[in-house]
Backbone as JSON, one array per atom type, in Angstrom:
{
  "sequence": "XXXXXXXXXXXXXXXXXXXXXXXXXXXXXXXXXXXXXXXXXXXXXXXXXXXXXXXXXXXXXXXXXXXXXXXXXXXXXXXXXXXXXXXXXXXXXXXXXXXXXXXXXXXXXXXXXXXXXXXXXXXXXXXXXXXXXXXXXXXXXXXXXXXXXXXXXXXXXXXXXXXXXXXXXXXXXXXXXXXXXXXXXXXXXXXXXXXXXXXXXXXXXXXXXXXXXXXXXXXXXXXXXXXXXXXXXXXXXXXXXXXXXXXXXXXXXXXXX",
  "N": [[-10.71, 13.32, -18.24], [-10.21, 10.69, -20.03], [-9.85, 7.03, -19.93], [-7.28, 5.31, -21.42], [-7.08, 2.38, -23.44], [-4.67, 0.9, -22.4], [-4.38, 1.77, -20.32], [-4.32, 1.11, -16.18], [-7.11, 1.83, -13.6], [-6.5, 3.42, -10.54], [-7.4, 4.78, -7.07], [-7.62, 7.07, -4.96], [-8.63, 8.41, -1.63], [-8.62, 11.67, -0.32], [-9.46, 13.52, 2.77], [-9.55, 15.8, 3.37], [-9.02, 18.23, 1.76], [-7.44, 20.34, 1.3], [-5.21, 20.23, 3.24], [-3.91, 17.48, 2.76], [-1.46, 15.72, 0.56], [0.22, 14.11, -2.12], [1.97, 12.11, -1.21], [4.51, 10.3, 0.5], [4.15, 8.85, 4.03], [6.46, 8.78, 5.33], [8.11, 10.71, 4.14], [7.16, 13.46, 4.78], [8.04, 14.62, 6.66], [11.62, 16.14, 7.92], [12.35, 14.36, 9.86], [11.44, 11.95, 10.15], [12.42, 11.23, 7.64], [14.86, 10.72, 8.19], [15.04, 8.61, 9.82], [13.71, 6.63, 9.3], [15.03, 3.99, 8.55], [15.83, 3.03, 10.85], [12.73, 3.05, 12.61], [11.99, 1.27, 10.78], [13.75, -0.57, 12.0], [12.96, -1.47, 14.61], [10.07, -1.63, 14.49], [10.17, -4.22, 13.71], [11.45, -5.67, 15.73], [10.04, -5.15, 17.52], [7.97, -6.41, 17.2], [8.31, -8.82, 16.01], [6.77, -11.77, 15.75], [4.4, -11.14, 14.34], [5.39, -10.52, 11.23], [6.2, -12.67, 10.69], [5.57, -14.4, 7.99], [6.05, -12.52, 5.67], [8.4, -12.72, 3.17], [9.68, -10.35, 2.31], [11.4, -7.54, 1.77], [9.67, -5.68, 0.83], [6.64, -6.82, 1.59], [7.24, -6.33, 4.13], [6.83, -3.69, 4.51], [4.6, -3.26, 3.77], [2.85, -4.23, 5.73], [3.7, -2.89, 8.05], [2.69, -0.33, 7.12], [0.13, -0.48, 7.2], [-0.14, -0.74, 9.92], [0.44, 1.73, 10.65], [2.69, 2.94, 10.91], [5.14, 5.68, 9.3], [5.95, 5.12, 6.22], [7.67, 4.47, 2.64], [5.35, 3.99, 1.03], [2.18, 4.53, -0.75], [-0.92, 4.45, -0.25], [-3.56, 3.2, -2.66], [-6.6, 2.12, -4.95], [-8.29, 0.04, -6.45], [-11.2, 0.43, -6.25], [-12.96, 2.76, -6.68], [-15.04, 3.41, -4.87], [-14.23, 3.51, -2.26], [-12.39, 5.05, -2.2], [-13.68, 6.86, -2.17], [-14.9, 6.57, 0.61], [-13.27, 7.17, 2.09], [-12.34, 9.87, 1.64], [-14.86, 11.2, 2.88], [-14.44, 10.37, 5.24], [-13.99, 11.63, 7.59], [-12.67, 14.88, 8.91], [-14.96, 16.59, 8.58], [-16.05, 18.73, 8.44], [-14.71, 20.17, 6.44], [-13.77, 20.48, 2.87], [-13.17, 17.35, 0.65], [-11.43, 14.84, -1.34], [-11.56, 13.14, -4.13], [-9.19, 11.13, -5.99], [-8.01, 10.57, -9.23], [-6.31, 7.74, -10.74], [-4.48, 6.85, -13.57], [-2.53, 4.54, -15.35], [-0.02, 3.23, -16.91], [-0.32, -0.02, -18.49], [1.9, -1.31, -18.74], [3.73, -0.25, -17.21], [3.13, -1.17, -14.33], [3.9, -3.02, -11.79], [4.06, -6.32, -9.64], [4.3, -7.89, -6.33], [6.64, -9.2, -6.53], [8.87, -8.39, -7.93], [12.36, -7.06, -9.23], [12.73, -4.87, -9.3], [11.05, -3.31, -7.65], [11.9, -4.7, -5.16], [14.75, -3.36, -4.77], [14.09, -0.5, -4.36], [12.05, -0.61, -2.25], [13.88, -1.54, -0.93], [15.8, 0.29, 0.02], [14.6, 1.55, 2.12], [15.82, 0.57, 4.29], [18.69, 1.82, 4.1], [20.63, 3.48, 5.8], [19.94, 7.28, 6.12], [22.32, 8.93, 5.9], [23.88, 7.07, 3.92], [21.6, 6.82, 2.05], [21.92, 9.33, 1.5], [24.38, 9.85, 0.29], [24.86, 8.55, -1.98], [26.36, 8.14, -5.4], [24.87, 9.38, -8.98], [26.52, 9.92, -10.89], [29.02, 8.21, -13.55], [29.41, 4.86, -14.86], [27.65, 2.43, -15.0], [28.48, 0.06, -13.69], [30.55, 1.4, -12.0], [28.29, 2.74, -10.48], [27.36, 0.49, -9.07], [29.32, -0.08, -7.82], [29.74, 1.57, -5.58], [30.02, 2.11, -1.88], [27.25, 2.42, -0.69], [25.55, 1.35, -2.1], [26.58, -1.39, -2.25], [25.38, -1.99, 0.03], [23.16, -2.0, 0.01], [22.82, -3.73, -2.15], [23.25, -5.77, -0.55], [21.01, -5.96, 1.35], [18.59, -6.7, -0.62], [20.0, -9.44, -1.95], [19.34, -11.0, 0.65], [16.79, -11.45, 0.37], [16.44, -12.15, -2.22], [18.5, -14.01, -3.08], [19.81, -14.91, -5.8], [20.19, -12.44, -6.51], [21.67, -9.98, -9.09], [24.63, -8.47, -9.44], [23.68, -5.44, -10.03], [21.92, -3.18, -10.48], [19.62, -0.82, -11.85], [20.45, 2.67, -12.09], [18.35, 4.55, -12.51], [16.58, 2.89, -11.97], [15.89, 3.76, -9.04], [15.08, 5.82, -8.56], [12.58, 6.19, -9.23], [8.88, 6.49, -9.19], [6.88, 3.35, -8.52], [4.08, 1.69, -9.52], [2.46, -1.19, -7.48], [1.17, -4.21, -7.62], [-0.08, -6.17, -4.8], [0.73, -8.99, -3.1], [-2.73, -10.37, -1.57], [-2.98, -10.97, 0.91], [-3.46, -9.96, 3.43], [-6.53, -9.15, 5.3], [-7.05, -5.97, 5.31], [-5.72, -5.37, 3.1], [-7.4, -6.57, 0.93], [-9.84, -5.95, 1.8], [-9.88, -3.31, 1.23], [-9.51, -3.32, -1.49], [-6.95, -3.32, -2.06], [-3.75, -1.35, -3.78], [-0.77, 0.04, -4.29], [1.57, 2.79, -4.26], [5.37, 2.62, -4.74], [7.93, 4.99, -3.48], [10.48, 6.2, -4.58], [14.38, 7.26, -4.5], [14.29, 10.07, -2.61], [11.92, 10.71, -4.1], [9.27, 12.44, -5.89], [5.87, 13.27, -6.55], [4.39, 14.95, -9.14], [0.96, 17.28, -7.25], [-0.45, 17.09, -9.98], [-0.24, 15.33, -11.78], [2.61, 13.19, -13.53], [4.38, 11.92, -16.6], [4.41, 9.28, -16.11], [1.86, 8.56, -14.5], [-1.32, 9.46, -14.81], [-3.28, 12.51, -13.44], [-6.12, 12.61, -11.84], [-8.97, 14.81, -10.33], [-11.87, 15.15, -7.96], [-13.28, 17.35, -6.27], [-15.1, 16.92, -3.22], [-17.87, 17.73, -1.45], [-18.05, 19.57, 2.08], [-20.53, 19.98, 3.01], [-21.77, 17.19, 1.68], [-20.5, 14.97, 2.8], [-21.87, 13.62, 5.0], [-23.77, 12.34, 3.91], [-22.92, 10.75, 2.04], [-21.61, 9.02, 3.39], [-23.74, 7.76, 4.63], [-24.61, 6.6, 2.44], [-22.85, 4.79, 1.1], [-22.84, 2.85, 3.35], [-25.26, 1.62, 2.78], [-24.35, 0.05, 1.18], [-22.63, -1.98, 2.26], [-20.39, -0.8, 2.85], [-18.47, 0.28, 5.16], [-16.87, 1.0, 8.81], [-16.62, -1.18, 9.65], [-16.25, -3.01, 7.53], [-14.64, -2.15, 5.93], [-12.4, -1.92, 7.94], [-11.64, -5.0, 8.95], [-11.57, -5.91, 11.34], [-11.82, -7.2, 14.59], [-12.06, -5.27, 16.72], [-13.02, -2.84, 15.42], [-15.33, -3.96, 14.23], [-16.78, -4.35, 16.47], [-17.24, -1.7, 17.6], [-18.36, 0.04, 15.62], [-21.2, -1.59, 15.42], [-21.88, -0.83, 18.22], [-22.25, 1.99, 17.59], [-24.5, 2.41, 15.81], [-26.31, 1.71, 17.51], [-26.25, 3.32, 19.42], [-27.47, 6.38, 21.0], [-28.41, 9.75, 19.47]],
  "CA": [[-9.67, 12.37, -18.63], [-10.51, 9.06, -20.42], [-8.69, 5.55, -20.04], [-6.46, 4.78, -22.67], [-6.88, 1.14, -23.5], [-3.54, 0.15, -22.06], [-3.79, 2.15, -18.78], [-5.37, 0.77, -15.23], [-7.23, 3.08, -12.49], [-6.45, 3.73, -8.96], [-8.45, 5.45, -6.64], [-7.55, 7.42, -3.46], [-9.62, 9.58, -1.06], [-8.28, 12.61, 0.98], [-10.81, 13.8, 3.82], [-8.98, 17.51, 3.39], [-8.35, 18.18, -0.01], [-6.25, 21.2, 1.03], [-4.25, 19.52, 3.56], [-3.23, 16.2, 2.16], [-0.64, 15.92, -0.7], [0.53, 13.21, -2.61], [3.4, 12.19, -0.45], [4.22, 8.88, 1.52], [4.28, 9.8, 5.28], [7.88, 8.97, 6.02], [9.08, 11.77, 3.2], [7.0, 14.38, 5.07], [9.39, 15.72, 7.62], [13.07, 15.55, 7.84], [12.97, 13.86, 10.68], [11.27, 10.97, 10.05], [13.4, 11.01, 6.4], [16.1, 10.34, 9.27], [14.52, 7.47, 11.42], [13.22, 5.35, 8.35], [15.63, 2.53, 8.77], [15.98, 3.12, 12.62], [12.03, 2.94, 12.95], [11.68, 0.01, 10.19], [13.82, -1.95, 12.57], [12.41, -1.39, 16.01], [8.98, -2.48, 14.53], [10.06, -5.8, 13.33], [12.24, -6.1, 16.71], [9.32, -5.34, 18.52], [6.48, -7.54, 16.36], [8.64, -9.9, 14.83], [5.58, -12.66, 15.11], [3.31, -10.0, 13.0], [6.09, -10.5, 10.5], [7.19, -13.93, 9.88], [4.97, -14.97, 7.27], [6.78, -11.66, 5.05], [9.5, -13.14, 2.67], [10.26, -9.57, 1.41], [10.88, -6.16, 2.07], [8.08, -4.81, 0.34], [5.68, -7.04, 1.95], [6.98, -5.74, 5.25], [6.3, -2.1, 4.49], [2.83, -2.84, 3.47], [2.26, -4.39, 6.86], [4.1, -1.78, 8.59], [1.88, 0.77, 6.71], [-1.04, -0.8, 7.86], [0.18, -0.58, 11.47], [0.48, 3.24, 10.64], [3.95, 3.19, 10.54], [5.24, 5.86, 8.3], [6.73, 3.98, 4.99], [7.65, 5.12, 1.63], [3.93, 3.69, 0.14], [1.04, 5.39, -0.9], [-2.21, 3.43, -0.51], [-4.45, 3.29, -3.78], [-7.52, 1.12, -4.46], [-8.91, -0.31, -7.71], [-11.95, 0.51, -6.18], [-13.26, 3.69, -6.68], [-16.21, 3.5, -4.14], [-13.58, 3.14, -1.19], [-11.15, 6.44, -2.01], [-14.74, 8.33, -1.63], [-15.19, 6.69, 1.55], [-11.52, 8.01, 3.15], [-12.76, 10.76, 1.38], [-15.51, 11.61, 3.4], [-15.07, 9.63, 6.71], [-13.3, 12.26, 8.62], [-12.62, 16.49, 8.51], [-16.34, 16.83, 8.12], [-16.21, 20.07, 8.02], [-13.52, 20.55, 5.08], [-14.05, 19.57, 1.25], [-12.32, 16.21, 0.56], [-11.81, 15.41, -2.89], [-10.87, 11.3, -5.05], [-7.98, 11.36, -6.74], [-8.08, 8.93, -9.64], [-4.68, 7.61, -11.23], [-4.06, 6.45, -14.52], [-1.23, 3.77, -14.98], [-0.01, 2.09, -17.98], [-0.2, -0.9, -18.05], [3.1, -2.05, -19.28], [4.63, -0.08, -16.08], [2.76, -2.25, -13.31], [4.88, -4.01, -11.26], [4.13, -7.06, -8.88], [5.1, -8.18, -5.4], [8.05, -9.9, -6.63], [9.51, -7.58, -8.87], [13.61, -6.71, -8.8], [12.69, -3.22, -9.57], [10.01, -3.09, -6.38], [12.9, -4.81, -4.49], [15.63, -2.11, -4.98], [13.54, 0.74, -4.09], [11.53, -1.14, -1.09], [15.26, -1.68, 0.65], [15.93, 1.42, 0.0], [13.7, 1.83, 3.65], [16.67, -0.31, 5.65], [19.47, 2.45, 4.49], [20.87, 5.28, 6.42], [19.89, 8.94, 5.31], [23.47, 9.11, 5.07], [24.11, 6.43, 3.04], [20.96, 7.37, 0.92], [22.29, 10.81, 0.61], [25.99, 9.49, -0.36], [24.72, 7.53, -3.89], [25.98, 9.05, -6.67], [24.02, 9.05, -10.08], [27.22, 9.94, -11.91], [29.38, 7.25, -14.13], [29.21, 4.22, -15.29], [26.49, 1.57, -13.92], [29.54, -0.61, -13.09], [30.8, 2.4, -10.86], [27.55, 2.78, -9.66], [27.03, -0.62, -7.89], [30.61, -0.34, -7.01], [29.63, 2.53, -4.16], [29.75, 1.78, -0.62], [26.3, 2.52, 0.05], [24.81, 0.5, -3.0], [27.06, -2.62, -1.86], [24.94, -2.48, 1.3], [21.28, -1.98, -0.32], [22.67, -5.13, -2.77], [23.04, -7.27, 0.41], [19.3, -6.6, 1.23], [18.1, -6.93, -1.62], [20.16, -10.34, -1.8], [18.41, -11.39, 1.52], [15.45, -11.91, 0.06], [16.77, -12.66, -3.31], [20.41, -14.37, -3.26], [20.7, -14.61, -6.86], [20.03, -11.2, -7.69], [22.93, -9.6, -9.52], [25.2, -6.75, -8.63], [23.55, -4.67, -11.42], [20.73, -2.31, -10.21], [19.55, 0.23, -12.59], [20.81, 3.52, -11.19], [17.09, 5.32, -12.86], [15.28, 2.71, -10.74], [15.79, 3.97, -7.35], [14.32, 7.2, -8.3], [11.37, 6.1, -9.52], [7.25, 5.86, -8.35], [6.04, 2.54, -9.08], [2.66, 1.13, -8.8], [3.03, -1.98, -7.25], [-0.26, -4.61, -6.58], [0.78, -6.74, -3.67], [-0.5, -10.13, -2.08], [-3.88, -10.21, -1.11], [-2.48, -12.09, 2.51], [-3.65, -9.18, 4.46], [-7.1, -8.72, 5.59], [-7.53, -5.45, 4.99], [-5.86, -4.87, 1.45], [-8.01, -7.62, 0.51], [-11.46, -5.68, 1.7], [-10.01, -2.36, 0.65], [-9.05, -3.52, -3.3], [-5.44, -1.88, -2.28], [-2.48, -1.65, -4.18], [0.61, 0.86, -3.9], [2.85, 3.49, -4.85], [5.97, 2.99, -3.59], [9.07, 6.13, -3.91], [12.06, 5.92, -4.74], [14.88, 8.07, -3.57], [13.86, 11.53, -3.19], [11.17, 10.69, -5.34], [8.28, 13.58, -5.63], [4.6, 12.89, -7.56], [3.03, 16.29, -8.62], [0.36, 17.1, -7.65], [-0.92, 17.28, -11.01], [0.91, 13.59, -12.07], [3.27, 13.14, -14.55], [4.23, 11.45, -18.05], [4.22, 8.23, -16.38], [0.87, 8.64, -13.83], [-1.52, 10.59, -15.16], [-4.49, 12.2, -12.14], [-7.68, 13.45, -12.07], [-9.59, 15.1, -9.31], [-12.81, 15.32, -8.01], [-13.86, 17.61, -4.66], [-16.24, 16.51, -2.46], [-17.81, 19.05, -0.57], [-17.87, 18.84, 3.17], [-21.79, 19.79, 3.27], [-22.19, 16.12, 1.02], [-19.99, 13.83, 3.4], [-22.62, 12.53, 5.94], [-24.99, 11.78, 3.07], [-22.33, 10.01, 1.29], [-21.68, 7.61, 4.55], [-25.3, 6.92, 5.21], [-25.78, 5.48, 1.54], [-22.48, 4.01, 0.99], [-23.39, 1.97, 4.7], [-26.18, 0.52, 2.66], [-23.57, -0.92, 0.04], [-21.73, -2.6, 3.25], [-19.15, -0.32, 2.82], [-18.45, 1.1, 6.72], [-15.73, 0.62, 9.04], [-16.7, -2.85, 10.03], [-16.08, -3.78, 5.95], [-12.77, -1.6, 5.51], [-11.35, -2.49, 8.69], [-12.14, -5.89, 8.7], [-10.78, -6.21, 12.83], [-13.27, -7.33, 15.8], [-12.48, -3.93, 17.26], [-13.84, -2.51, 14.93], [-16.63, -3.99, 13.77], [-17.86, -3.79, 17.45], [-17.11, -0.5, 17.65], [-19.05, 0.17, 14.33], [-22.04, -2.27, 15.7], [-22.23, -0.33, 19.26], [-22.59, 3.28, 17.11], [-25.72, 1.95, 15.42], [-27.56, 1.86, 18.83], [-26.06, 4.46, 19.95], [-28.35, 7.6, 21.09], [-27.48, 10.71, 18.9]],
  "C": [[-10.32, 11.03, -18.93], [-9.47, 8.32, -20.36], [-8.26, 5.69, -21.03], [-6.79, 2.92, -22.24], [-5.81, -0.31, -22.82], [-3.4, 0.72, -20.79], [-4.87, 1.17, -17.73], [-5.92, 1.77, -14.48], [-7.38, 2.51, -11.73], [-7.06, 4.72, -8.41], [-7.66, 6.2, -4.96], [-7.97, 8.5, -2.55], [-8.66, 10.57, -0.09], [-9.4, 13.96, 1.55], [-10.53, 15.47, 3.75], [-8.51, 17.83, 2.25], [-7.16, 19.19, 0.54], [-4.91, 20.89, 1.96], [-3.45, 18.05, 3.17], [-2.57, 15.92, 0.99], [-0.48, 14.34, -0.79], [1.72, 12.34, -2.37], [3.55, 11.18, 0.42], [4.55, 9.73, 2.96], [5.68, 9.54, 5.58], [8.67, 10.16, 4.87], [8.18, 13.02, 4.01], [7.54, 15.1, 5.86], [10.79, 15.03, 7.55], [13.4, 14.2, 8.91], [12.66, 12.38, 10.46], [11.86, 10.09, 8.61], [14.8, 10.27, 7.13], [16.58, 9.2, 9.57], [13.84, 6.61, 10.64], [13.82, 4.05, 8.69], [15.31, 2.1, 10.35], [14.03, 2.39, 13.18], [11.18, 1.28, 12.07], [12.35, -1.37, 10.8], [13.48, -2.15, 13.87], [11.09, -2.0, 15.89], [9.26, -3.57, 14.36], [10.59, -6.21, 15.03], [10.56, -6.42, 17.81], [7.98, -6.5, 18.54], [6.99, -8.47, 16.18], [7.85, -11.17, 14.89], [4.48, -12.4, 14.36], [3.82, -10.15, 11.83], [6.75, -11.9, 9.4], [6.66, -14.98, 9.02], [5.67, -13.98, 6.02], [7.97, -12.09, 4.38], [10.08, -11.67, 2.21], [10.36, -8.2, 1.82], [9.42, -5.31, 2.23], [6.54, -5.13, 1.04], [5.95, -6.53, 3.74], [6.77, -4.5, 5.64], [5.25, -2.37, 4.17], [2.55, -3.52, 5.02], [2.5, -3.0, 8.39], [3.01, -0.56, 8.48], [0.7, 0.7, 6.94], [-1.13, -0.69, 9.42], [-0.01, 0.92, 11.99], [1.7, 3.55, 11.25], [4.69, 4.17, 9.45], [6.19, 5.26, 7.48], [6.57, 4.91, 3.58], [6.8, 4.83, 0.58], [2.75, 4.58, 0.26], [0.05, 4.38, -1.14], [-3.24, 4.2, -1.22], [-5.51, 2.13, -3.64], [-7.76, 1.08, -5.83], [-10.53, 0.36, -7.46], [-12.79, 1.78, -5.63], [-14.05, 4.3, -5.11], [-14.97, 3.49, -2.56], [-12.16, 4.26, -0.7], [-12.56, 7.17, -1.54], [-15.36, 7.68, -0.13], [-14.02, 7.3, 2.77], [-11.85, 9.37, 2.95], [-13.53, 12.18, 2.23], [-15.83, 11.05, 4.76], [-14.49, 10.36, 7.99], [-13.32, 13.56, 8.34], [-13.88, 16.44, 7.7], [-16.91, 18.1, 8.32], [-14.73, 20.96, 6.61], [-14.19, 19.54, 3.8], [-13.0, 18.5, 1.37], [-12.45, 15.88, -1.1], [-11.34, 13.04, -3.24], [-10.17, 11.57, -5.87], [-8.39, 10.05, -8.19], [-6.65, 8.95, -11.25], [-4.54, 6.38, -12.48], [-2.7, 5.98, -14.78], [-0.99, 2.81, -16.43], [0.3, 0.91, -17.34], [1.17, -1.55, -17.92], [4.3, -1.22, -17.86], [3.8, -0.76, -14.72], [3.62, -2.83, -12.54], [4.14, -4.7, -10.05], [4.83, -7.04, -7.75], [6.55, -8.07, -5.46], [8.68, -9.25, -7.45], [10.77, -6.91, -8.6], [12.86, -5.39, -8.66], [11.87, -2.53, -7.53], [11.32, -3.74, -5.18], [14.12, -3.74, -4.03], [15.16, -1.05, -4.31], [12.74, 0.18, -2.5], [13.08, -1.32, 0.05], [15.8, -0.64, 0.8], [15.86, 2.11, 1.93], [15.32, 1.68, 4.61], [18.06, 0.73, 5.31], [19.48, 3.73, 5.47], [20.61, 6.13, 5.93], [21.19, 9.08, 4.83], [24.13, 8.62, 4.38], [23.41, 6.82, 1.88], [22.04, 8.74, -0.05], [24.02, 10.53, -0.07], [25.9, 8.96, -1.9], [25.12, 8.48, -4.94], [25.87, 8.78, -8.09], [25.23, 8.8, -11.34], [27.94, 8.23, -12.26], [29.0, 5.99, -14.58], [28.2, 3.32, -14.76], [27.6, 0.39, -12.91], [29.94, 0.36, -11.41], [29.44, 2.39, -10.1], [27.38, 1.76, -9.11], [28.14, -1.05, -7.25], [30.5, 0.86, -5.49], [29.3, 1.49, -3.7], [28.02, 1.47, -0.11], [25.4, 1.64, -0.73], [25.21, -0.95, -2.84], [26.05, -2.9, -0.36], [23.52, -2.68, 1.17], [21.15, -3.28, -1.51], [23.01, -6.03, -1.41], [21.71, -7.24, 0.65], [18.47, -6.78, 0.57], [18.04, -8.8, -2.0], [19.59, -11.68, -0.57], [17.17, -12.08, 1.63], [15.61, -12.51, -1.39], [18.2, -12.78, -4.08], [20.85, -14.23, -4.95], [20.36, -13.58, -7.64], [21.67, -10.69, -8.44], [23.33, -8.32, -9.22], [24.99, -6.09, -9.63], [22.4, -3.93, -11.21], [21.02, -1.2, -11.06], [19.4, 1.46, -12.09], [19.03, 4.48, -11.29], [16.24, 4.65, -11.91], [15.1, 2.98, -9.5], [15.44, 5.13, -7.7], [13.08, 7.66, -8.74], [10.02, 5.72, -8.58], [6.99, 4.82, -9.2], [4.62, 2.09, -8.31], [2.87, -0.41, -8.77], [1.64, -2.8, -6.73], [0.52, -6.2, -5.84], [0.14, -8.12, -3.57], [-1.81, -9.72, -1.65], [-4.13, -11.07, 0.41], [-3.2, -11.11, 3.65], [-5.06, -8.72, 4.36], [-7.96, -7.14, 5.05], [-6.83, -4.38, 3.54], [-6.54, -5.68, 1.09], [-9.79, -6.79, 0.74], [-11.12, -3.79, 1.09], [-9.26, -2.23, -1.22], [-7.69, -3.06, -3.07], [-4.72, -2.41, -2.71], [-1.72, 0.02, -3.58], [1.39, 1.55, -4.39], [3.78, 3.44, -3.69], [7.39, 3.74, -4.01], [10.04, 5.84, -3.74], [12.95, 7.09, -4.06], [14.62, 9.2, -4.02], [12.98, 11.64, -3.98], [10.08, 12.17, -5.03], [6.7, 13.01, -6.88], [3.85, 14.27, -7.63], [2.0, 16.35, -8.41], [-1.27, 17.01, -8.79], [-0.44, 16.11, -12.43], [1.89, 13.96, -12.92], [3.23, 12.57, -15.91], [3.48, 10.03, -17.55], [2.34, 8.06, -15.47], [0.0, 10.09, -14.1], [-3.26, 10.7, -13.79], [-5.22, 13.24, -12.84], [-8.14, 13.91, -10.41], [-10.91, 15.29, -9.21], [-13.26, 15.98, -6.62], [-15.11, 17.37, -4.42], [-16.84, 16.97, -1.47], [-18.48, 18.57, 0.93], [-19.51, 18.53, 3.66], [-22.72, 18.04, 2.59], [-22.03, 14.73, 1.95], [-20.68, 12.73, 4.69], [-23.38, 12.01, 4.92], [-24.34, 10.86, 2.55], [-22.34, 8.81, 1.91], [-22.49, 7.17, 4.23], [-25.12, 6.26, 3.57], [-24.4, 4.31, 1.21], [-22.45, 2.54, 2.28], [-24.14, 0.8, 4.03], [-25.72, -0.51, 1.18], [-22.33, -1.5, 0.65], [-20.08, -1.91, 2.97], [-18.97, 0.77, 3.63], [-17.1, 0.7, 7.16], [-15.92, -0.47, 9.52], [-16.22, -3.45, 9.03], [-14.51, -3.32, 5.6], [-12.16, -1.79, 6.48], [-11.62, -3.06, 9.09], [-11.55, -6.28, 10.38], [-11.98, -6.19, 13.75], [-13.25, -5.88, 16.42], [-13.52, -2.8, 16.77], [-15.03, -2.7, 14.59], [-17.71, -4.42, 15.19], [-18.26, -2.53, 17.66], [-18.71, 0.18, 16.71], [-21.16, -0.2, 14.88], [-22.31, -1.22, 16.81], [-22.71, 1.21, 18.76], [-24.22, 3.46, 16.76], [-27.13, 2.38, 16.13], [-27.62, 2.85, 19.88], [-27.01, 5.67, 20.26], [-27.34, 8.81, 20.35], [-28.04, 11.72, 19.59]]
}
């Protein structure tokens, strides 16, 4: 697969090629499809000074998702060299493979973006509100449901003069979304974001609008890979830029093997 002129690439490593799909972790079981809102507000309840620099939904699912919270984002990287280290930094005895994701440009979307809004509050409804929306009639009718009058107040929350006019196609869309660079460690891991809309699905084999590539990485390669990307400061002291870590990291070093 070659770039097209007008697309960008994203990068993302999975340490198990045959276990890991293309799938944010709160869509992988029902249950936690359930406990999205429920568990998106118990973290803020319980953090809320981790939080109050966050004007926006979206920026509180990427912190969330960094917490290892599941959220409806998929973490990507501009930077190739950093999917083949997720790649190969764990299940070292399984092939792991780099995904790499072709994006026009002209679908991109920013932080601040209604569209990334809509679908990011998405998180704060009920399953059974989710599951109540319906696609049919007019767009009028559609922002006249119950359950869409309640995903335009949070929406409005963060952005009072949005209008009661959400495009019923955008809540069922994947966008790629590149975020603030406020956080530590999207800032040392190049990351940006897919984040799903309702019920959304990404094959995996992409679609019209994301087009992927693959590359396996076989499990007999993955210590060799460490040791040299180490000597291009790219370890877990560099990707998880946290004193725990990079003692952790430091104490291995001297470690006896």
């Amino acid at each position: 697969m070659t770039k097209g002129v007008d697309e960008v690439l994203f990068y993302r490593g999975h340490s198990n090629r045959e276990k890991y799909k293309l799938s944010p972790a709160v869509f992988r079981t029902d249950e936690e499809r359930e406990a999205e809102p429920t568990m998106f507000r118990e973290l803020l309840i319980s953090n809320a000074p981790d939080f109050r620099d966050d004007h926006s939904t979206f920026e509180k699912l990427v912190r969330m998702q960094h917490y290892s919270l599941p959220t409806r984002l998929l973490d990507i990287s501009t930077n190739p060299l950093i999917a083949l280290y997720f790649a190969c930094k764990s299940s070292t005895d399984k092939s792991g493979e780099v995904i790499r994701f072709a994006i026009k440009q002209n679908e991109m979307k920013f932080f601040d973006s209604d569209t990334v809004s809509c679908i990011a509050n998405l998180a704060q409804l009920s399953q059974s509100d989710k599951q109540a929306i319906s696609f049919g009639g007019s767009n009028e009718q559609f922002n006249g449901q119950d359950p869409i009058r309640k995903l335009l107040h949070f929406i409005k929350e963060e952005k009072p003069y949005f209008r009661d006019a959400i495009v019923p196609s955008d809540l069922k869309r994947i966008v790629c979304v590149r975020g603030k660079l406020n956080n530590t460690r999207i800032l040392s891991q190049s990351g940006a974001f897919l984040i799903f809309g309702l019920d959304a699905s990404l094959p995996e084999t992409g679609n019209t609008d994301i087009k992927i590539e693959r590359m396996t990485i076989s499990a007999g390669s993955k210590k060799k890979i460490i040791q040299e990307l180490d000597t291009l400061a790219l370890n877990e002291s560099t990707i998880f830029p946290y004193i725990e870590n990079s003692a952790r990291y430091i104490a291995a070093k001297y470690r006896p093997t």
